[in-house]
N, C-alpha and C positions, 0 to 999 in steps of 0.2 A: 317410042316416045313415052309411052306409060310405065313400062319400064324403068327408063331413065331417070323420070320423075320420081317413082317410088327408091330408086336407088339415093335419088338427091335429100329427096327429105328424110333416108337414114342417118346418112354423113350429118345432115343438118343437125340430129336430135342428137348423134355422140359430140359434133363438137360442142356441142348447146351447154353439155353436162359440164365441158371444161371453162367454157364459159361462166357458167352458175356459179362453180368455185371459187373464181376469180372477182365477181361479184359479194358474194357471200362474205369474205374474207375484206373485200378493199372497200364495198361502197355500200357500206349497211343503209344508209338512208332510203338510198333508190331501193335498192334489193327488198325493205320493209315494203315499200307502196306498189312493186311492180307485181307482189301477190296476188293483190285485187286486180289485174288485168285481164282481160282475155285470153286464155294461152297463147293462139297466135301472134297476138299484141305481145305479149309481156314475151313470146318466146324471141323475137326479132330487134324486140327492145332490150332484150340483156345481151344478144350478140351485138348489138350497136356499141352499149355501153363497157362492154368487154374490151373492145378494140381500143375504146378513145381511154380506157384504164390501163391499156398496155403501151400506148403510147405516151400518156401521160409520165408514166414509171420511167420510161426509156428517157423521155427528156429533163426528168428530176434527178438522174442519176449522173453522181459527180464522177464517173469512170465510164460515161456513155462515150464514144467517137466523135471527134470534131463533126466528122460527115454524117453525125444521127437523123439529123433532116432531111439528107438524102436519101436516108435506109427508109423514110418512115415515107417520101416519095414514090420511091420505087416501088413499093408493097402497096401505095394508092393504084399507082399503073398495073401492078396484075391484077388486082384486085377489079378494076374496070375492064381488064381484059379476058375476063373470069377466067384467069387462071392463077389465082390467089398463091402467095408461097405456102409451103407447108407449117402453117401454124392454127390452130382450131377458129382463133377468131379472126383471121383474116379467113378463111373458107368459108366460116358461117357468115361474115358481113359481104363476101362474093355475094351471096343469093340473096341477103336483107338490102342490098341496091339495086338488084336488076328484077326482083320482085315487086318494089316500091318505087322503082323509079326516081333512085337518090341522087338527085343533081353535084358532080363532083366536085361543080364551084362550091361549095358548103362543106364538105370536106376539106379543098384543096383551104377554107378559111379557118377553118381551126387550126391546119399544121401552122398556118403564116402565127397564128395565136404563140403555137409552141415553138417557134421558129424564136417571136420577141422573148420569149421566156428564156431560150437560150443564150441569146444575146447581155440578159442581163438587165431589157430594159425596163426605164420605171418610169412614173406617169407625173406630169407635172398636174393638172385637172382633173376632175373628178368626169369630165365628157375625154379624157386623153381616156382614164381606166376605162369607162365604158366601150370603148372602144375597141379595146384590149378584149372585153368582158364580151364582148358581142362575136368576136373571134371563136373562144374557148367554152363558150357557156350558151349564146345563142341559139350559136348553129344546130347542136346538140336538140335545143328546144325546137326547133325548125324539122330535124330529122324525125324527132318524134312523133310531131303530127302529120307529117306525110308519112310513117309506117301505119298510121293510123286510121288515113284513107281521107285528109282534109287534105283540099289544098287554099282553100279561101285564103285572101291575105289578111284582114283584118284579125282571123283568128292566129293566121302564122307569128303576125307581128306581137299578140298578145302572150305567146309561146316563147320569143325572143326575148321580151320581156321578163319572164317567168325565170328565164336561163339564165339572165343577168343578174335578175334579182339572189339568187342560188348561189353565184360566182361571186356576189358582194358580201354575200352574209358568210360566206368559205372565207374571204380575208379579212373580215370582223375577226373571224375566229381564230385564224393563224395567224396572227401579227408578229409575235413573239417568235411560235416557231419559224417561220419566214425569215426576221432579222435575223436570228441566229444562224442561219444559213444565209446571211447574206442577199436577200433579197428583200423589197421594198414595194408594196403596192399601194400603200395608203398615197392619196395624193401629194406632193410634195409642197402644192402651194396651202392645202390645208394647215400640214404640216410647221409649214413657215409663218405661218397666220397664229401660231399659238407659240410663235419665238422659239422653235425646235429647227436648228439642224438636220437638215434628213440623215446627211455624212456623216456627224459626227454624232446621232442618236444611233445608228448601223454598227456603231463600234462598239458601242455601250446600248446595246437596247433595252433600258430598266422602265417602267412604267410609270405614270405621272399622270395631273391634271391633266393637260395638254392631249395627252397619246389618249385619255380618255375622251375627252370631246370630240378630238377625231374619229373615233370607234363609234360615237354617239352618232354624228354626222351620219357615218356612213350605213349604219344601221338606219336610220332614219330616212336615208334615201331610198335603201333598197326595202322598208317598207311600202316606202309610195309605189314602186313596181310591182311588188306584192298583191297590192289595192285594183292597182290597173290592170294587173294580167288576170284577176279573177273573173272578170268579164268575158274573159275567149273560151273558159271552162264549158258553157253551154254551148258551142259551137264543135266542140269531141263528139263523139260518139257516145252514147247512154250507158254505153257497159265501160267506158272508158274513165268516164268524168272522176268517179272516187279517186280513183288512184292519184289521176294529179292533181285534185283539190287536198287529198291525202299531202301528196310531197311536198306542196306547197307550204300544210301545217307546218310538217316535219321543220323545215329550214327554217321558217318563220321562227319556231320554239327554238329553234340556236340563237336565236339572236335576245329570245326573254330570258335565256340562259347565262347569256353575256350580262347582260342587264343586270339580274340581279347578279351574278358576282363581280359588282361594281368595276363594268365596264371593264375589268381586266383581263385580257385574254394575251398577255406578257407571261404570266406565271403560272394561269390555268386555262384548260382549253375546257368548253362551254361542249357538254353532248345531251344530246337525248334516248332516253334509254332504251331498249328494245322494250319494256312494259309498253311507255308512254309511247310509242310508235304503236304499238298494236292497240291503244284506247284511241289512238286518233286514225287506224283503218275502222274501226268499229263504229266513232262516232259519224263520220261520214259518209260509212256506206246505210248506216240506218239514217241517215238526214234525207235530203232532197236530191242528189245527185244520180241515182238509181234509176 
């Protein structure tokens, strides 16, 4: 058995590397704040994030398989059945679920997430997105804190939050790119509230009053989840809390980035730069979180 063990958390650390890559390259945000972690934290949390970035891909790609959803299934099922297919981050999320004890309803709600995403569908209410947003972006939040060793609900819910909020201020920021690919997440009855067509702005998606209020809106909202999920941060673990009061910044600062370039995120997309990622690991691991 110690054997076995030692053989397992080989495999774990080579596919970990393929993992970091994949990280590294697609999701600078997380990647910046998941340095301040505990290695074992930060090493289970970038094979989590690994995976739901390789599925993410498989379901954004316009040449993926009518049956993608059932590829992405199927690989749930080995994956519980630890015997993961041969890909580095389905093998390394094998042992980041039966190590952790990762409920695969939480799972199985993110594909349903990327399941609507295939579909095409788009959200009439700003509680329809949320909804959507609690699928793709919650759950994720939810995972994290159970790799982390909570399972309190108060804090899980303030995690859920935290994910939503992440997933809101990502389509602040991609509107433009989105409509041009034919996809639509802003809410539609917002949208119709400032005498915009949703159909007929998807054809022509050019920038305006209107498309700015809405981006304002919706920044505004997922400030307020911002506000509320800073509350579950002292319920982490002490070597844990930078990091995501870190990521938290991170995402937040997209959205003052929006901001000042006059709500437009049609013709330019709003980043934050690896400097300013590294001054806000800095300011908060010397604050009070430690």
């Amino acid at each position: 058995m110690h054997d076995r063990a030692i053989t397992t958390e080989f495999g774990f650390q080579i596919d970990l590397q393929s993992c970091e890559n994949l990280m590294r390259d697609g999701s600078k945000s997380f990647f910046s704040a998941s340095r301040i972690l505990p290695s074992k934290i930060r090493d289970s949390a970038i094979a989590l994030y690994a995976f739901c970035r390789l599925l993410d891909d498989m379901v954004d790609d316009p040449n993926a398989p009518d049956n993608v959803i059932e590829q992405i299934e199927y690989r749930l099922d080995r994956i519980y059945a630890q015997n993961p297919v041969d890909i580095p981050a389905d093998r390394a999320l094998a042992i980041v679920v039966e190590r952790f004890l990762i409920p695969r309803d939480i799972l199985e709600a993110l594909v349903e997430g990327f399941r609507w995403d295939r579909s095409g569908r788009q959200y009439h209410t700003i509680d329809d997105l949320c909804t959507y947003g609690a699928r793709v972006a919650s759950t994720v939040g939810a995972m994290m804190t159970l790799i982390m060793g909570v399972r309190d609900r108060a804090v899980l819910e303030r995690a859920c939050e935290l994910g939503l909020a992440m997933q809101l201020t990502n389509i602040a920021r991609d509107v433009g790119e989105d409509a041009r690919n034919q996809r639509l997440y802003l809410p539609r009855e917002w949208l119709e509230a400032e005498n915009i067509d949703p159909d007929l702005w998807l054809q022509n998606p050019i920038f305006n009053d209107g498309i700015s209020r809405v981006t304002q809106r919706l920044i505004e909202y997922a400030d307020q989840l911002y506000e509320r999920s800073s509350d579950g941060i002292a319920g982490l673990p002490r070597n844990c809390r930078s990091a995501i009061a870190s990521a938290s910044l991170v995402y937040s600062e997209i959205s003052r980035q929006i901001e000042r370039q006059g709500m437009d995120s049609i013709s330019k997309r709003a980043i934050v730069s690896k400097q300013e990622k590294n001054i806000f690991n800095f300011k908060i691991a010397s604050y009070n979180y430690l």
